[in-house]
Structures are given as C-alpha cells and as structure tokens.
C-alpha positions as CSV (number, residue, x, y, z in Angstrom):
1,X,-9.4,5.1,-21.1
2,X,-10.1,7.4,-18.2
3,X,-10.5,6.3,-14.8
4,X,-14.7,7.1,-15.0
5,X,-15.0,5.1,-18.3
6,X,-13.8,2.5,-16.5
7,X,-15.4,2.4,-13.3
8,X,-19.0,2.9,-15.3
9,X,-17.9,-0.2,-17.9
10,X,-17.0,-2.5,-14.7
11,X,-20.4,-1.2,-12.8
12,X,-22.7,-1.7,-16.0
13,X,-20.7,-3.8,-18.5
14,X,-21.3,-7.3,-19.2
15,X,-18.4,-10.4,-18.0
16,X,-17.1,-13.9,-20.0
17,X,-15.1,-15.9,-18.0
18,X,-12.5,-18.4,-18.8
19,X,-9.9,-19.1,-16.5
20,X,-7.2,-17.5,-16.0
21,X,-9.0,-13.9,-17.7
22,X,-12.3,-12.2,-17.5
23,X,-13.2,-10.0,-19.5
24,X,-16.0,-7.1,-19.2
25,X,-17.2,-5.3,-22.1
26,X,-19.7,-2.9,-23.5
27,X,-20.6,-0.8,-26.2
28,X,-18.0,2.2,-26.4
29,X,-15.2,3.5,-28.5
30,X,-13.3,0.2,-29.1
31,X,-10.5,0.8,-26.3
32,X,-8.8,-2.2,-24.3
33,X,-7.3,-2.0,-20.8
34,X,-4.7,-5.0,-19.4
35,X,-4.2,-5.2,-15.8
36,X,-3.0,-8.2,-13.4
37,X,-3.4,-7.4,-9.5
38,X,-1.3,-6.5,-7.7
39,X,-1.8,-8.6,-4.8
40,X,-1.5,-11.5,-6.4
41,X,2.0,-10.7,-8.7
42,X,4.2,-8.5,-6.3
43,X,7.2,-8.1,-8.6
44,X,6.2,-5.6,-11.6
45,X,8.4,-8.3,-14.0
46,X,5.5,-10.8,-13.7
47,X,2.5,-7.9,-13.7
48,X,4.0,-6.9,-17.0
49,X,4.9,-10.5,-18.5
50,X,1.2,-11.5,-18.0
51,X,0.0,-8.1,-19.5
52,X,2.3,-8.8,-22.6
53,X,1.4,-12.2,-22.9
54,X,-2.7,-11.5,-22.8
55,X,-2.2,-8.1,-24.8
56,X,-0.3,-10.5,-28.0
57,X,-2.8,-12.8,-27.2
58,X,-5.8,-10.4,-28.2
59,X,-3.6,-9.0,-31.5
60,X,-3.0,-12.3,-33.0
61,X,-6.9,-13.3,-32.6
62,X,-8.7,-10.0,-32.5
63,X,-10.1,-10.4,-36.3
64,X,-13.7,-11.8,-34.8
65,X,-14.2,-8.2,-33.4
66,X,-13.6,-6.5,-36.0
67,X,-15.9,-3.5,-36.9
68,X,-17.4,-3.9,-33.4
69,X,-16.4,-0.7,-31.2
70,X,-16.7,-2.8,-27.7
71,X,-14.6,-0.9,-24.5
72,X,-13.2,-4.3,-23.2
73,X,-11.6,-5.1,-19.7
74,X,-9.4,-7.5,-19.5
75,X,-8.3,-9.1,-16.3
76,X,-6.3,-11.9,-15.1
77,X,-7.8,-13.7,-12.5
78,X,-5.3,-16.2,-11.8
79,X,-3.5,-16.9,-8.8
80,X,-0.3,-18.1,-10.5
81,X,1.9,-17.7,-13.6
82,X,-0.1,-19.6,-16.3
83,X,2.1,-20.0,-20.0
84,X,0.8,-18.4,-23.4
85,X,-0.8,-21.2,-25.0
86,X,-3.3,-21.2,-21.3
87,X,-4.2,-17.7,-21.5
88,X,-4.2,-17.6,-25.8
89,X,-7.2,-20.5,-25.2
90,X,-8.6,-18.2,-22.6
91,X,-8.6,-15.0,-24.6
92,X,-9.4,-17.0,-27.9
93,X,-12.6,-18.0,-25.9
94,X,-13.5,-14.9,-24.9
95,X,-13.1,-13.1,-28.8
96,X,-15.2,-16.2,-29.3
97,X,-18.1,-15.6,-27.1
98,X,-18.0,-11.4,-27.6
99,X,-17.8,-12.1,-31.7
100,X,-21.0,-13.8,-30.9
101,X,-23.5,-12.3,-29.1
C-alpha cells in the first residue's frame, strides 16, 4: 500500500475498536497494513512480535471477509505486551463487526 492510500484510508476510513487493536477500513483493493508504534515498543523484537502475532491472528480468522475487497488498518493500541489469545479476541472482534456491516 502506498503512503497516499494510506493517509486518505486513515483521513476518510471508518474505525472498530477492541482493545489492544483498531482497525480502519474502507472500500479498496483488499490490502492489510500491521504496524505497532514506535513509541510505545522501542526494541524492533517486540514491534515485530506484536506484528506477527496480530498478522496470524487475521489469517486464521479472515474467512468472514471473504469476497469483500476492504483496505484495512490495523493498529495496536496497547501500551504493553498483551499474549495471542488477547489480541486473537481482539482481531476476531473486529472480522466480526467488518463481516457485518
């Protein structure tokens, strides 16, 4: 995703919330984009742990969306290092509430 697809999808895209990831979508070509804040995880280990951890999160329970071409933004919100089941639940949610409306 370029850097102008996703400045215009986080200035007119639509957010879900459930702690520790939010998500903003809209309508697009069906790309994804992971990122965890630098301020908050200084070591690049951790960035890229949560990254893995919410990127298999979104492959094992992505069959909800499909079909759907959505350009979705996922970021984690969190302050701290949450496990996989807490951020599965969140990202579960989120394919929950995008699958339906």
């Amino acid at each position: 995703m370029r850097r102008n697809d996703i400045l215009s999808l986080l200035k007119n895209g639509k957010t879900v919330f459930k702690y520790p990831v939010r998500a903003t979508f809209e309508k697009g070509q069906g790309e994804l984009v992971f990122t965890v804040p630098k301020r908050n995880f200084k070591r690049a280990v951790k960035r890229n742990l949560l990254k893995r951890r919410m990127r298999e999160a979104y492959r094992l329970n992505c069959v909800p969306l499909e079909g759907r071409s959505l350009n979705i933004f996922f970021f984690y919100a969190g302050q701290q290092e949450e496990s996989y089941d807490t951020i599965a639940k969140s990202i579960r949610a989120i394919i929950s509430d995008l699958a339906a409306g």
